[in-house]
C-alpha positions in Angstrom: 0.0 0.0 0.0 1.2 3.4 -1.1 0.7 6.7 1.6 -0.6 9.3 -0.6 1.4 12.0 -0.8 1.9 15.2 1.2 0.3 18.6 0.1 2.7 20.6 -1.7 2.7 24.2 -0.5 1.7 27.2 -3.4 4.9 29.6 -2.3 3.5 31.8 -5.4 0.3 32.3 -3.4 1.7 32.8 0.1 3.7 35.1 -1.3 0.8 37.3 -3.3 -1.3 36.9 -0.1 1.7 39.1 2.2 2.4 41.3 -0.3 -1.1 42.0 -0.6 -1.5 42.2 3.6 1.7 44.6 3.6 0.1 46.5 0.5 -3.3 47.2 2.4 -0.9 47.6 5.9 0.9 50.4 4.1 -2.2 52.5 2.7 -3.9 52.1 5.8 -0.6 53.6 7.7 -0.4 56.6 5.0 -4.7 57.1 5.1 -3.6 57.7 8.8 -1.2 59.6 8.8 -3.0 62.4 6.1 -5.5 62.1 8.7 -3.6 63.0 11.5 -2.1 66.0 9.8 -5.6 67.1 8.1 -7.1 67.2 12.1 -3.7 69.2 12.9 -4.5 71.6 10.5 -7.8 72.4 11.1 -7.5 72.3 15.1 -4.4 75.0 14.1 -7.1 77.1 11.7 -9.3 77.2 14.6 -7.1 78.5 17.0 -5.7 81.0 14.9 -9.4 82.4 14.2 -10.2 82.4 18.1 -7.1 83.8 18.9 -7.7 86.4 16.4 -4.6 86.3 14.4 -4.9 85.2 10.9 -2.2 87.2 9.2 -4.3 87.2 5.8 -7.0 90.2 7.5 -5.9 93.0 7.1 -5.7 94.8 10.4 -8.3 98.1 11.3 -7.6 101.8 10.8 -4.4 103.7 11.2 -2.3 105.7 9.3 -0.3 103.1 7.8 -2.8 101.0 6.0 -3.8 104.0 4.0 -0.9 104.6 2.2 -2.3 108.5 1.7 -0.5 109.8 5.1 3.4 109.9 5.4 3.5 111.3 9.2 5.1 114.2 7.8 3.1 117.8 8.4 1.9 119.5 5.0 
């Protein structure tokens, strides 16, 4: 009587199946990380409007702004 023989392993498969797990492993990490940094930067836009000092307002009044007044008397 003959023992049937073993299962031989599909190395092309196992190998498709980790790249595939370290693909997905590897977009997930990067899908992370861009939303980490999104959440940074709008908890950083918030502050700055609260705080009152987004550099792209101009600011109120005053000679300087104008552009017409030098400081100098007439």
């Amino acid at each position: 009587m003959e023992q049937p023989l073993a299962k031989k392993p599909n190395y092309s498969f196992e190998k498709r199946q980790r790249e595939l797990a370290k693909q997905k492993k590897k977009q997930e990490k990067l899908r992370r990380k861009r939303d980490k940094n999104e959440a940074e930067a709008d908890v950083n836009d918030l502050g700055a409007d609260a705080a009152g000092t987004d550099e792209s307002r101009p600011s109120q009044g005053g000679p300087d702004q104008s552009g017409t007044d030098t400081g100098e008397p007439d």
